[in-house]
C-alpha positions as CSV (number, residue, x, y, z in Angstrom):
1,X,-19.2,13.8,25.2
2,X,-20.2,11.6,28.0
3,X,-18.0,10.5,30.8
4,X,-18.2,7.0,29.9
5,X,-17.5,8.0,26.5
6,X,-14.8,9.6,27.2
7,X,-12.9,7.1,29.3
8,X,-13.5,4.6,26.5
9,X,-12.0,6.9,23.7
10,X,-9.3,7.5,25.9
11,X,-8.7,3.4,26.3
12,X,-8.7,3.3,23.1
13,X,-6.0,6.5,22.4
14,X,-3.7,4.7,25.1
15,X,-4.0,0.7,23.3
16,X,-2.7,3.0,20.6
17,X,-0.3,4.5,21.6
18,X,1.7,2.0,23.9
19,X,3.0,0.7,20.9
20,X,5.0,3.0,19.2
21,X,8.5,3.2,19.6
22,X,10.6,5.3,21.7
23,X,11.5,7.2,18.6
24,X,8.2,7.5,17.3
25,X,7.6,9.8,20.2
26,X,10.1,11.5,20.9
27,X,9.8,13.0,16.9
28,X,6.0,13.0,17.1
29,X,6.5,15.8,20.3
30,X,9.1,17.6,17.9
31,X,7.0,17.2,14.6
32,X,4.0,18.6,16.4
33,X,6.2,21.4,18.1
34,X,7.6,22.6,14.6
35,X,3.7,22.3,13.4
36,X,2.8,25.1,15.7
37,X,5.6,27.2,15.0
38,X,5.4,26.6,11.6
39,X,1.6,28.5,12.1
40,X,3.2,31.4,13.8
41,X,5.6,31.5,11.3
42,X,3.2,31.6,8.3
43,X,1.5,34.9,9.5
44,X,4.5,36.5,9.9
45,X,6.4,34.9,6.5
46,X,7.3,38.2,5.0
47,X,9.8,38.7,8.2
48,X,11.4,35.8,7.7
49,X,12.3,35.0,4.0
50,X,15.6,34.1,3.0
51,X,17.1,33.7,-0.3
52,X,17.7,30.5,-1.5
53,X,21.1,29.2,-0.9
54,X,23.4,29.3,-3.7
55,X,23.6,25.6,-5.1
56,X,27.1,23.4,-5.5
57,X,28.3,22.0,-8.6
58,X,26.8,19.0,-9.9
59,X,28.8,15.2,-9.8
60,X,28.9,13.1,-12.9
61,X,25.6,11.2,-12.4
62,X,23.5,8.7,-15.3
63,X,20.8,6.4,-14.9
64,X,21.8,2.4,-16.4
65,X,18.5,2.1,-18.3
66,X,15.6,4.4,-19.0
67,X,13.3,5.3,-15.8
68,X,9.5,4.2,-15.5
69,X,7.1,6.1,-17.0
70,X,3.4,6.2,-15.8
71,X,1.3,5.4,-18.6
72,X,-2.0,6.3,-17.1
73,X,-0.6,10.0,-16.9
74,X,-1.3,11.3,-20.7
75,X,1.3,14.1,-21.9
76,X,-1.9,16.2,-23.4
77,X,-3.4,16.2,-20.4
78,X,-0.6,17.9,-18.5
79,X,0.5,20.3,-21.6
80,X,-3.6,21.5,-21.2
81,X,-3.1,22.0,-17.4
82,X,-5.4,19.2,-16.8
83,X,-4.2,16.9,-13.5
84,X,-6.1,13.5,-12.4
85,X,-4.9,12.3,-10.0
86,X,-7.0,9.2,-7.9
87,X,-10.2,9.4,-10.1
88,X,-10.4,13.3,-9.7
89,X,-9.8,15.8,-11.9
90,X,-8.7,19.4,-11.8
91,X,-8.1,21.8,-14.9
92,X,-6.2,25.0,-14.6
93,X,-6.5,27.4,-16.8
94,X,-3.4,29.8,-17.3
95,X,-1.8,29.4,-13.5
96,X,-1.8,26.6,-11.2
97,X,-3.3,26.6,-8.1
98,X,-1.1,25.2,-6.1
99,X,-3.1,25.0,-2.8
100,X,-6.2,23.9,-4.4
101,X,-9.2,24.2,-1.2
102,X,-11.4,21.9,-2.4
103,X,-9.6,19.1,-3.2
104,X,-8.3,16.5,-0.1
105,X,-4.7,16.7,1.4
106,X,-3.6,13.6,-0.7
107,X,-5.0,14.9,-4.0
108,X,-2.8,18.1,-3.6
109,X,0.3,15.9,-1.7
110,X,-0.3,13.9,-5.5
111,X,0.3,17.5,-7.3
112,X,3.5,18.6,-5.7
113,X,4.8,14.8,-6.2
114,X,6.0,15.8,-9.9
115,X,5.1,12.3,-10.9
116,X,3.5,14.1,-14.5
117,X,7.1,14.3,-15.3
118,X,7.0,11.3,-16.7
119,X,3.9,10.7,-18.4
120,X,2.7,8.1,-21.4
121,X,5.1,10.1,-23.6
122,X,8.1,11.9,-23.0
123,X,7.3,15.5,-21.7
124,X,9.3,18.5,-23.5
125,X,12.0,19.6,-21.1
126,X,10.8,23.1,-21.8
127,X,7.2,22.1,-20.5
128,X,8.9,20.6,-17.4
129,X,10.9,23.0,-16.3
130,X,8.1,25.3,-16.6
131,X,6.1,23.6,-14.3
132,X,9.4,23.0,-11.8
133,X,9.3,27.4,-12.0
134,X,5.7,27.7,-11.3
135,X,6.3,25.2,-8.0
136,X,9.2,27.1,-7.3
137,X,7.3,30.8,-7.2
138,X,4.2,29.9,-5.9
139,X,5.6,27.8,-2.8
140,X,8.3,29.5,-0.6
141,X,9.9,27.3,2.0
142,X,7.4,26.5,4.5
143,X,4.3,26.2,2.6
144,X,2.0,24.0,3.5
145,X,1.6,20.4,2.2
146,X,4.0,21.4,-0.3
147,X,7.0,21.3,2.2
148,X,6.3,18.0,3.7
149,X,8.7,16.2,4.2
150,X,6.8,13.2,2.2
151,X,6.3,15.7,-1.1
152,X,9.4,16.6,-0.9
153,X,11.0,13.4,-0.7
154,X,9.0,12.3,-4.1
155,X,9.4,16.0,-6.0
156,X,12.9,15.8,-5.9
157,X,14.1,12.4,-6.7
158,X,11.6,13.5,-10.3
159,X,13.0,16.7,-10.7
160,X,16.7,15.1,-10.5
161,X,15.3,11.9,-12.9
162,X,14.1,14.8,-15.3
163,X,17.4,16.9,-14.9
164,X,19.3,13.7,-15.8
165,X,16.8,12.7,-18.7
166,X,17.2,16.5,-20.2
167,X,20.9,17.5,-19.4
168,X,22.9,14.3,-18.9
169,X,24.7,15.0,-15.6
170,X,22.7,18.0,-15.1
171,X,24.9,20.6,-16.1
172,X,22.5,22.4,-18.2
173,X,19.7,22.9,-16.1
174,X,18.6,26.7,-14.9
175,X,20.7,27.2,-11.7
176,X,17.1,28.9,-9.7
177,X,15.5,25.1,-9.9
178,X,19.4,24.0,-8.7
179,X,19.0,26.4,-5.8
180,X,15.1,25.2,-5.0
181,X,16.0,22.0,-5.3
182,X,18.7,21.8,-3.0
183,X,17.0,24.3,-0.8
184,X,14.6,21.9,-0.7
185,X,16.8,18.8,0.2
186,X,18.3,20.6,2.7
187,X,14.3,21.4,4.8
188,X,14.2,17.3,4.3
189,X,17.6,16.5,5.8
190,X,16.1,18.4,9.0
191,X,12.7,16.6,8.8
192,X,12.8,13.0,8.0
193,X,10.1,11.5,9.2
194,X,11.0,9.6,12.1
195,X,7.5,9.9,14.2
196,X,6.3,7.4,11.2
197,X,9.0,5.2,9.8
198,X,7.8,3.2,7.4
199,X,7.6,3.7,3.5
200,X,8.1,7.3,4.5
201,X,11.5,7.3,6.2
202,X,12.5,5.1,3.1
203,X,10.7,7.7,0.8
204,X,12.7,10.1,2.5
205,X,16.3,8.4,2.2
206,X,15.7,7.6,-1.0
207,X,16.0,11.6,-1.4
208,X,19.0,12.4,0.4
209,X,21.0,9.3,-1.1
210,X,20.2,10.7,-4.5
211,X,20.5,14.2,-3.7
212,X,23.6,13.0,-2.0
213,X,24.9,11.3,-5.8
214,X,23.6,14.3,-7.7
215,X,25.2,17.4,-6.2
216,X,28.6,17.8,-4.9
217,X,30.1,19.5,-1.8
218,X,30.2,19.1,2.2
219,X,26.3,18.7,2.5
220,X,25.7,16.2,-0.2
221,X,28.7,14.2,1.5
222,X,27.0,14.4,4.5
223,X,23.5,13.5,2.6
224,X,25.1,11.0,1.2
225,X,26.8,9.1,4.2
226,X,23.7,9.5,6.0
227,X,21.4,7.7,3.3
228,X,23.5,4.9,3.3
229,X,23.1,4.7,6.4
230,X,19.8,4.8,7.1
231,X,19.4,2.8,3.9
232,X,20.8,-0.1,4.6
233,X,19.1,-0.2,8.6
234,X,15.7,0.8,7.0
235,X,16.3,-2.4,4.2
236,X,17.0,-4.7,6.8
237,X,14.2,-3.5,9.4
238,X,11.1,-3.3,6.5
239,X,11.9,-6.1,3.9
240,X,11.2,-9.5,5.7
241,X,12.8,-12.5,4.9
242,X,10.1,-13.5,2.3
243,X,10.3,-10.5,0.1
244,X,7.5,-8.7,1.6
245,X,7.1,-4.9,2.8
246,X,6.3,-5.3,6.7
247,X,3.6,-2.6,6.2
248,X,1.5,-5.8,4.5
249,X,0.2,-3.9,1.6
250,X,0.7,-5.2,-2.1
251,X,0.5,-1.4,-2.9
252,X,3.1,-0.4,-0.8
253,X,5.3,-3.0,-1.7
254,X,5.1,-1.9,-5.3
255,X,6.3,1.4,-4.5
256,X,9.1,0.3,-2.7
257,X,10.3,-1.8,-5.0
258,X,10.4,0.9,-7.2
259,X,12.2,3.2,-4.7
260,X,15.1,0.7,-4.4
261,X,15.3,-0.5,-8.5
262,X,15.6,3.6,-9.1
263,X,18.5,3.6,-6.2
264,X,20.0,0.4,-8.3
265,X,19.8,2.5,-11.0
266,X,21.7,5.4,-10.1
267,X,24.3,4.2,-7.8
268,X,27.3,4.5,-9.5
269,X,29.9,1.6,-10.2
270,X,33.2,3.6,-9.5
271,X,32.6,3.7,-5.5
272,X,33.2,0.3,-3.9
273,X,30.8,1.3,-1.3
274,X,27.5,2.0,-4.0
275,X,29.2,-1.9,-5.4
276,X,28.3,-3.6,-2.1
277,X,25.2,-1.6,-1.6
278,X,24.4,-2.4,-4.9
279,X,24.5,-6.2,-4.3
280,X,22.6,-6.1,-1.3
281,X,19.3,-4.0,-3.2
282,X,19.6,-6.5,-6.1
283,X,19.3,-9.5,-3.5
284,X,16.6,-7.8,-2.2
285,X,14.8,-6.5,-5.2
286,X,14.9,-10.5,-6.4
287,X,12.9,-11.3,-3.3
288,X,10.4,-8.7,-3.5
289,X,10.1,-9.0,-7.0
290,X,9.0,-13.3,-6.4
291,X,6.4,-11.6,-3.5
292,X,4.4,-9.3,-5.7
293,X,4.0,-11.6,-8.8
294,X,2.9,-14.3,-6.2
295,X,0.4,-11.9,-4.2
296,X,-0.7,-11.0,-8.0
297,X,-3.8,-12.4,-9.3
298,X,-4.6,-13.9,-12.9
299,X,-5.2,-10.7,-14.3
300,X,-1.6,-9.1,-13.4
301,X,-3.4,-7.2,-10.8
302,X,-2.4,-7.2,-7.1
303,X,-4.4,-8.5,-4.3
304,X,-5.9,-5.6,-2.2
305,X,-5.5,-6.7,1.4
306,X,-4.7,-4.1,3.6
307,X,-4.3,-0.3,2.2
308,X,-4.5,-1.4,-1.7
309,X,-5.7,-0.2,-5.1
310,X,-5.0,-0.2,-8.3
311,X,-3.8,2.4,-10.7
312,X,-1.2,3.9,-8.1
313,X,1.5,2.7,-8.6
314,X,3.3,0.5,-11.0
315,X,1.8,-2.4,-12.7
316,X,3.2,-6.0,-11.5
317,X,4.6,-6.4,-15.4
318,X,6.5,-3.0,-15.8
319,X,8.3,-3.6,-12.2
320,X,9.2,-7.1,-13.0
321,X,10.6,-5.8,-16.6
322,X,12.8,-2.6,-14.8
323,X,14.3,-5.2,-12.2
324,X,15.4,-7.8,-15.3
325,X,16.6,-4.8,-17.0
326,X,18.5,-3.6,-14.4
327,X,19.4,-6.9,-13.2
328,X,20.0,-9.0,-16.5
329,X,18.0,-12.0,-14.2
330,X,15.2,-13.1,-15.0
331,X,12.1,-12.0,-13.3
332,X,11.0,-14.7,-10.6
333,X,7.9,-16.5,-12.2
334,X,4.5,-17.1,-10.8
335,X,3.2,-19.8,-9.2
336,X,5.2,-22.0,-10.3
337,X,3.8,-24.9,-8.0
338,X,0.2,-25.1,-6.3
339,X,1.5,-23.6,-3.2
340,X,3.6,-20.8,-2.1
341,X,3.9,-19.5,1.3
342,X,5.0,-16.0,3.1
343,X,5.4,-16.9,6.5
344,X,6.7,-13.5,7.5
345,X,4.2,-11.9,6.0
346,X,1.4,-14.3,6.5
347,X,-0.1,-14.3,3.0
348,X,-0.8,-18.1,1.7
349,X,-1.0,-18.8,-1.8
350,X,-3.2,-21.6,-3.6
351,X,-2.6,-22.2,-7.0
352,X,-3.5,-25.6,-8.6
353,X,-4.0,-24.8,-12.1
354,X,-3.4,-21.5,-14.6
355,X,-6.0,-19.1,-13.4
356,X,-7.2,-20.7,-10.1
357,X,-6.1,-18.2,-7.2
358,X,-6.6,-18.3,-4.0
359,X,-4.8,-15.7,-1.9
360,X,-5.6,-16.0,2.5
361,X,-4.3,-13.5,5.0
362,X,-2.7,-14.9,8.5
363,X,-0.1,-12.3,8.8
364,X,0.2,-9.4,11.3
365,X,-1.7,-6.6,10.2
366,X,1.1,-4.3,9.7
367,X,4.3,-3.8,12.2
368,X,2.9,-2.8,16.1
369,X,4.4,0.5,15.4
370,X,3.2,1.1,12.3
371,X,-0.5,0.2,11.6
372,X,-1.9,3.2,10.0
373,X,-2.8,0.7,6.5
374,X,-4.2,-2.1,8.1
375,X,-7.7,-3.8,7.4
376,X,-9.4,-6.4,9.8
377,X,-8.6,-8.6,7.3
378,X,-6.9,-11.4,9.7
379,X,-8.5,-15.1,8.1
380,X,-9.8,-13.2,5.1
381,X,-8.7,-14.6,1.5
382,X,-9.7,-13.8,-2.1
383,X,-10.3,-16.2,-4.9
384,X,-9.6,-16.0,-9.1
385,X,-11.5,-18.9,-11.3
386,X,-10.4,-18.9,-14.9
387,X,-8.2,-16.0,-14.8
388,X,-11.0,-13.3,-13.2
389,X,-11.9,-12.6,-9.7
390,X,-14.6,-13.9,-8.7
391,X,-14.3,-13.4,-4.5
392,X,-12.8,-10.5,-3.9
393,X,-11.6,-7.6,-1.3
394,X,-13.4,-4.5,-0.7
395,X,-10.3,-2.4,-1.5
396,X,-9.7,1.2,-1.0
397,X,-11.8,4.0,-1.6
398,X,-10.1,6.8,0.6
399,X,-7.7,7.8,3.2
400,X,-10.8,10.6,4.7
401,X,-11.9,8.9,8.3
402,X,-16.2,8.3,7.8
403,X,-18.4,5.0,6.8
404,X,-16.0,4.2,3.5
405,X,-13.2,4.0,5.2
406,X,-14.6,2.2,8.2
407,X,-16.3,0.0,5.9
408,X,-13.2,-1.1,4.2
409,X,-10.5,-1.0,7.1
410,X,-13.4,-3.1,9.3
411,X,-14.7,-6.1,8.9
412,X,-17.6,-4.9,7.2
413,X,-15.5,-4.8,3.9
414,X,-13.6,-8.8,4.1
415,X,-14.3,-12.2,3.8
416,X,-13.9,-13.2,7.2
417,X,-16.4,-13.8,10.3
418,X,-17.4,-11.0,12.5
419,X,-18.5,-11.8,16.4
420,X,-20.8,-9.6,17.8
421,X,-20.6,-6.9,15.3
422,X,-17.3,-5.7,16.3
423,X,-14.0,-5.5,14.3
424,X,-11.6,-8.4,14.9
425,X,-8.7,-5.5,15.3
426,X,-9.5,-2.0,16.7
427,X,-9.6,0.1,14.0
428,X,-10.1,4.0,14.4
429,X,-10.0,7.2,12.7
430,X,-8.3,7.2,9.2
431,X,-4.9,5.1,10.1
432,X,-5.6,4.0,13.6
433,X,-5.7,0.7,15.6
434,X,-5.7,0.0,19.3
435,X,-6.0,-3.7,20.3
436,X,-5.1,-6.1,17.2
437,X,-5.7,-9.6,16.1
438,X,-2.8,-12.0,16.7
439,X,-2.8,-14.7,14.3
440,X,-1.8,-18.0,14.5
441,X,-1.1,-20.6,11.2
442,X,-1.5,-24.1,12.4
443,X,-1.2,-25.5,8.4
444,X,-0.3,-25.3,5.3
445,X,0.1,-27.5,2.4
446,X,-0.7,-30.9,0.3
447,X,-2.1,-33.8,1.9
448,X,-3.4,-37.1,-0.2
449,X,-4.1,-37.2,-4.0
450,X,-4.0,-33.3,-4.5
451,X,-5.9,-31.2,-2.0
452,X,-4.4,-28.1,-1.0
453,X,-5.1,-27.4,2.5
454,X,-4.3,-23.8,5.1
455,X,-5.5,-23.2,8.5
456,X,-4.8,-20.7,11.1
457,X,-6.6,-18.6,13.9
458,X,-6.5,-15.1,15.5
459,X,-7.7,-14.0,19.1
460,X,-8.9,-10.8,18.0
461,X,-12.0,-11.4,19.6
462,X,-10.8,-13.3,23.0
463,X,-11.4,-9.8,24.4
464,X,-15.2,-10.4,24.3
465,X,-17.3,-12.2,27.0
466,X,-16.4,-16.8,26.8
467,X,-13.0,-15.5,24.8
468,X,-14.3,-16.5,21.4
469,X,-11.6,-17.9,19.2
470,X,-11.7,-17.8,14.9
471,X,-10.3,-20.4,13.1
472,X,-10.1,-21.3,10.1
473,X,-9.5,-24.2,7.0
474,X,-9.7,-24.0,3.6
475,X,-9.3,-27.1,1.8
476,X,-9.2,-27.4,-2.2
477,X,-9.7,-30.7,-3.9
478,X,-10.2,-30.9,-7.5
479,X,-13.3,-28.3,-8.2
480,X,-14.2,-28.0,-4.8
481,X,-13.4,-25.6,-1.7
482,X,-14.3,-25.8,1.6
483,X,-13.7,-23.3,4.3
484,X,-14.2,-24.6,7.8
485,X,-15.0,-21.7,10.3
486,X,-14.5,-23.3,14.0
487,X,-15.6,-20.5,16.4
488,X,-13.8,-21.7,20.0
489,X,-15.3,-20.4,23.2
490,X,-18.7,-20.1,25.0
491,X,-21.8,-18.1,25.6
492,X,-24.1,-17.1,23.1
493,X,-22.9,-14.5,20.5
494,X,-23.8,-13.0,17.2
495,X,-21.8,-14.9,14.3
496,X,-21.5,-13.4,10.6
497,X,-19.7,-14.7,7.7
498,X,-19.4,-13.3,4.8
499,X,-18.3,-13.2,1.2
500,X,-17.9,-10.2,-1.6
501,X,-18.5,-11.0,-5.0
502,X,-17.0,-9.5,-8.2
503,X,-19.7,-6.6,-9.1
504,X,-19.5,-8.2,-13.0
505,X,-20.9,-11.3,-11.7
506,X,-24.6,-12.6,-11.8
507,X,-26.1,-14.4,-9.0
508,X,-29.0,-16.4,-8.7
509,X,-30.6,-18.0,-5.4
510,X,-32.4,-21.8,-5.2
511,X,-32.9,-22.3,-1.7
512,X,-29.9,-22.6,0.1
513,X,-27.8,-22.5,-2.8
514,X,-26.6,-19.6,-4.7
515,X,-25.0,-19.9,-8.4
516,X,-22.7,-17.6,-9.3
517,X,-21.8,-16.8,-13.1
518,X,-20.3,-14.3,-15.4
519,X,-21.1,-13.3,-19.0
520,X,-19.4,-16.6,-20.9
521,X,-21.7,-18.9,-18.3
522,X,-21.7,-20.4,-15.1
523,X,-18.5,-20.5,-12.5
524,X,-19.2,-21.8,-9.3
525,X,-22.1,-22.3,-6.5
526,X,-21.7,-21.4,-2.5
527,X,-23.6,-22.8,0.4
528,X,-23.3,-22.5,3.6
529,X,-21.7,-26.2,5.0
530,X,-24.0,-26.0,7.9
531,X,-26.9,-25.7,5.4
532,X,-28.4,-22.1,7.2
533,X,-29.9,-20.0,5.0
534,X,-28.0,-17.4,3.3
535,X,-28.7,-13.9,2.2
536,X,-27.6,-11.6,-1.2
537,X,-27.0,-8.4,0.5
538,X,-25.3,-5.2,-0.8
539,X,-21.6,-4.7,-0.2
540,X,-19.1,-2.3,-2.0
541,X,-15.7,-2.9,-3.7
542,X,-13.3,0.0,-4.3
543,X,-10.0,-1.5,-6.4
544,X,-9.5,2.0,-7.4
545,X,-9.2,5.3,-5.0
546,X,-12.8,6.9,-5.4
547,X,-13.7,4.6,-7.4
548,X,-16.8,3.1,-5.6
549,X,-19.0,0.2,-6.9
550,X,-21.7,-1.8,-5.7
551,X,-21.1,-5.7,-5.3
552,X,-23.3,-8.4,-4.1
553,X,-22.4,-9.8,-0.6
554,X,-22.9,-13.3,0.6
555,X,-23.8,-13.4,4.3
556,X,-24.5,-16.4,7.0
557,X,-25.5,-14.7,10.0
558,X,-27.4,-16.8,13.1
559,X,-27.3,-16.1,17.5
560,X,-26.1,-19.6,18.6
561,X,-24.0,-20.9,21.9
562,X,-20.5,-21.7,21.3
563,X,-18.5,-23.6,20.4
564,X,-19.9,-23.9,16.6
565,X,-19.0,-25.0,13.2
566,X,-19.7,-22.7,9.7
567,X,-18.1,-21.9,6.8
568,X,-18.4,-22.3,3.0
569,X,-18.6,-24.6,0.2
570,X,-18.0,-23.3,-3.1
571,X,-18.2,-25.7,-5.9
572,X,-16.0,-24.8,-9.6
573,X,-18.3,-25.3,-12.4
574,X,-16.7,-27.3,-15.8
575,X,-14.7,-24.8,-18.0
């Protein structure tokens, strides 16, 4: 690497890292220590085996209401030996390979989760607990991927859901998967992942608090007062005061949801410490519950800003049923009126009739210390006419670093303006950023007879030579949206704007004006409001992990001085 390469990548390594917290560091030195012993350790393994610890008797312990199952997972499927997880198949035949070379770290992290507990159909106990005995002799403490802390954190909290489905309190279940699984509870209460925070520290509690409720003894005590804990810190710290998971992802969001509706469910109603607890994850649970069915488009699919796909985790309709279960309140509906804003969050909702959508990002792209799922999707919004999406996100294909993932964490993959080819947030490597857009919201609601107005900026790009500014305002009247691009600054530069279309969509070109429709007829045309010329170019959309489909891709591109005006105008054709 060259010397001038080398300074910059090193810029770029220190913009990342001055923003992690204290903690962060301090356990990313000790995470990385144990890493390398961990390697010594694993050639000498044989020295070094212990047997499992002898596990405590069990507490009285019942779910309210039935767990979720994941209806994509087929019983058959796992009964054959056959696992998909993210689009990707893998059959075993006779034994299962737990370590599995070919496949990426997240498909095998998706195999030691256990989530195939719970598939379409009930699985036979006896089919479960033979796959819990399989884990169990093929991964001694210490394996790798297997005993991360993350796996682990999701693998138990199934195996105790299953030993609660199958046994009541647990009572009956073979006393080996006892001893693994509180061998295994014990590794976690030594590693919780405080070097990321995040959705993984509360994966992580969620764990120990239930590990803590299912066994007795001085350790699950201990688990126990420390999940609370750190429960009710982490709560406070990563649900904001609209509802939304500070990590900015609809996906995410889901899955914590999920993560505190469980803990709802199992805390029990004898201990007036689980009551209070209890009260404060049902207040919250409301709030996040009214987020994801507004950041939800017409279909009942999420929006994919940020790290987001579908098919991961629960669908919108099945979390919003468990929390009225659970709850006996009704599930917060939907866009109730035109607008609805997140201002902690920065997500902007536009809704003047059933099945117009119009989601727009001016939120933070994750917290500082935590920006491993962000997208440059600062100013970017997507757009539902007659209950299908029509403008849409590029999604998620993968978490491997290469052109798909640049492509949809840059700017490459939104609907947004990019200024001399660069990213409007320094996005690098898989889960990286260095220098990120702030943004600003300057507007948002109703002015006149009906039109629904937002604007904000971001000075991701005030970095660059004249300190170019972005803003941006989209204004819906009737069947008509504009978006006003104002690009603040001087000098000349290289403007882009561009839009991604639904890949079901047909477009046609006349001139300056491209018509946009699906198979039932016509929806809407774009121009450009300056009148430039436009071009259909090729883009991608991923709403599914490795799930990768070409898309058409609207782009306004020109060299001009600024300051400058661009933007859209997308007229809504008659039902």
């Amino acid at each position: 690497m060259r010397p001038a390469s080398q300074a910059a990548s090193l810029g770029r390594f220190l913009r990342t890292l001055i923003y992690l917290k204290p903690i962060q560091v301090a356990y990313q030195l000790r995470h990385r220590s144990r890493w390398l012993w961990a390697g010594q350790w694993q050639r000498s393994r044989a020295r070094h085996l212990r047997p499992m610890p002898e596990p405590p008797p069990l507490r009285q312990l019942a779910p309210r209401i039935p767990f979720l199952a994941r209806r994509w997972i087929r019983r058959s499927d796992i009964q054959h030996g056959r696992f998909r997880f993210l689009n990707q198949d893998r059959t075993f035949a006779g034994q299962i390979d737990w370590r599995v070379a070919d496949a990426t770290r997240l498909w095998r992290y998706h195999l030691h989760y256990f989530d195939y507990l719970f598939p379409d159909l009930p699985l036979p106990s006896s089919d479960g607990f033979s796959l819990m005995h399989a884990w169990s002799q093929a991964n001694p403490k210490g394996m790798p991927d297997a005993w991360d802390a993350f796996p682990i954190s999701l693998r138990t909290v199934n195996w105790i859901k299953f030993f609660l489905i199958h046994h009541q309190d647990g009572s009956g279940a073979d006393n080996a998967l006892l001893a693994s699984l509180y061998q295994q509870i014990r590794h976690l209460d030594r590693h919780l992942e405080f070097h990321l925070l995040g959705n993984h520290l509360l994966k992580n509690i969620k764990a120990l608090v239930i590990a803590g409720l299912f066994f007795s003894g001085k350790a699950a005590a201990r688990w126990r007062r420390r999940g609370f804990r750190l429960l009710e810190k982490q709560v406070t710290a990563q649900i904001l005061a609209d509802g939304g998971h500070i990590e900015r992802s609809p996906m995410y969001h889901a899955m914590i949801l999920e993560d505190l509706l469980d803990l709802l469910n199992l805390l029990p109603a004898s201990d007036p410490h689980s009551v209070a607890l209890s009260a404060r994850l049902a207040e919250i649970a409301h709030r996040m519950v009214f987020f994801l069915t507004h950041l939800s488009h017409p279909d009942g699919q999420i929006a994919l800003f940020n790290d987001a796909a579908f098919g991961i985790e629960h669908a919108v309709g099945s979390l919003t049923d468990y929390y009225h279960r659970l709850t006996n309140r009704s599930a917060p509906v939907a866009r109730q009126t035109p607008l609805t804003a997140f201002p902690q969050s920065g997500y902007f909702v536009m809704a003047p009739a059933d099945g117009y959508y119009l989601v727009v990002d001016c939120g933070a792209i994750g917290p500082d210390y935590l920006p491993g799922h962000s997208h440059c999707d600062t100013l970017s919004f997507e757009l539902s006419i007659r209950h299908r999406r029509v403008i849409v996100d590029s999604g998620c294909c993968h978490y491997l670093d290469g052109p798909m993932r640049q492509y949809n964490r840059g700017n490459a993959g939104h609907n947004t303006v990019t200024i001399d080819g660069i990213n409007q947030s320094e996005v690098w490597g898989a889960h990286r950023c260095a220098r990120r857009a702030a943004p600003s919201l300057h507007g948002f609601g109703q002015k006149g007879a009906g039109e629904l107005y937002f604007s904000g900026s971001h000075d991701g790009y005030a970095r660059l030579p004249g300190h170019p500014v972005h803003q941006r305002t989209i204004r819906w009247h009737g069947r008509r949206i504009e978006i006003d691009d104002q690009i603040h600054g001087s000098g000349i530069h290289e403007i882009a704007t561009v839009l991604h279309l639904h890949p079901d969509l047909y477009l046609s070109q006349e001139g300056a004006v491209i018509r946009v429709a699906d198979a039932e007829g016509p929806l809407m045309s774009i121009r450009a409001r300056d009148r430039l010329p436009l071009e259909i170019d090729a883009g991608w959309y991923c709403p599914e992990f490795n799930r990768r489909q070409p898309c058409p891709k609207i782009v306004s591109a020109r060299q001009t001085v600024l300051p400058i005006s661009a933007g859209w105008r997308i007229d809504i054709c008659c039902a």
